[in-house]
C-alpha positions in Angstrom: -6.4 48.5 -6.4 -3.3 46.9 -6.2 -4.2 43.8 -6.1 -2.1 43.2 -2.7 -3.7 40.0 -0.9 -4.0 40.5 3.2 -5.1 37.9 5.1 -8.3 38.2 8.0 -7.0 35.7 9.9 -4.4 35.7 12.9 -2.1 33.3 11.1 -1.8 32.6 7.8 -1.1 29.2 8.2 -4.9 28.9 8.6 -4.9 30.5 4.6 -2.1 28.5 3.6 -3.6 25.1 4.5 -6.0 22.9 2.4 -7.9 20.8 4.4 -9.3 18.9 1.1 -6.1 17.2 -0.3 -2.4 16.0 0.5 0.5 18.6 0.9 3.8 18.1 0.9 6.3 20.4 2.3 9.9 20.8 2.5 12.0 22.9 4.3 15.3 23.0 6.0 16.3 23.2 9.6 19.7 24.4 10.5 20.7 23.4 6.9 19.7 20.2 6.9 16.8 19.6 4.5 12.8 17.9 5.6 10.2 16.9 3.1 7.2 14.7 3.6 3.4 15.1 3.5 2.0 17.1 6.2 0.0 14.4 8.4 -0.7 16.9 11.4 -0.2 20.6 11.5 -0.3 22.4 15.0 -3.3 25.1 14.8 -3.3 28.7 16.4 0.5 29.7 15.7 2.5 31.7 13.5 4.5 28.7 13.6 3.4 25.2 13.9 4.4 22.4 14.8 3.8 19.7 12.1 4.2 16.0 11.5 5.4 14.7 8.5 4.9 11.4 7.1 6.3 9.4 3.9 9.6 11.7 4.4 12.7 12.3 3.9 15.4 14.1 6.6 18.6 14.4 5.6 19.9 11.6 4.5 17.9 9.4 5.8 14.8 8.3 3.4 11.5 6.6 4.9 9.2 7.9 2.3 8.1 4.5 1.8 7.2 4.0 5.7 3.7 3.4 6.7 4.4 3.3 10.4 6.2 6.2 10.9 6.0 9.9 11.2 9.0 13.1 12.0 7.7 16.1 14.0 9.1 18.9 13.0 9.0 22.9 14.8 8.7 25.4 11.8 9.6 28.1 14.2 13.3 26.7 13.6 13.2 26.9 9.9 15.4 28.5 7.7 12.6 28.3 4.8 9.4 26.5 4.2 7.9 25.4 0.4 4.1 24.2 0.6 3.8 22.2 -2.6 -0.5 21.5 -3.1 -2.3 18.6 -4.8 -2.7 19.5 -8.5 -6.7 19.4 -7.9 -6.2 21.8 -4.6 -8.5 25.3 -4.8 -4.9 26.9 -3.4 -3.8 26.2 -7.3 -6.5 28.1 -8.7 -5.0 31.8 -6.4 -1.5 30.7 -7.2 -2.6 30.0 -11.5 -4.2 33.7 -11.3 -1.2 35.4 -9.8 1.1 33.4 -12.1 -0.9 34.3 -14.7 -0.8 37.9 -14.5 2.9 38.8 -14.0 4.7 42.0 -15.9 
């Protein structure tokens, strides 16, 4: 009736990951702030452990690196952003709530 999404699954990174195409996420860590493409995410937690690659930590910037990977614990994070692949099915759910604000 409301419209109030629950998940079925024990953790909702299992809903909040496409497996399909690239996501990028950034958060920060005791203030200092992480962004890359996720290149491994761990499963079967609340929160993961995930490797980033093509990132940026802080200051310093190997987003052009192709040999090199930072792995993070999102149980330490202050705040996460998942930012999907414009032709990810996740945009279609996020399009439809966007869509319908008061």
């Amino acid at each position: 009736m409301l419209k109030i999404r629950a998940t079925v699954s024990h953790y909702i990174w299992d809903d909040l990951c496409d497996n399909k195409h690239p996501m990028y996420i950034i958060t920060s860590i005791n203030g200092v702030k992480h962004e890359g493409y996720v290149h491994f995410m761990e499963g079967l937690t609340n929160s993961p452990i995930v490797s980033l690659a093509s990132y940026i930590a802080g200051d310093e910037d190997m987003s052009m690196s192709e040999n090199e990977v930072i792995v993070l614990d999102l149980s330490n994070a202050d705040w996460i952003k998942v930012r999907y692949y414009n032709e990810s099915y996740m945009c279609n759910d996020i399009k439809e709530l966007k869509n319908n604000r008061i």
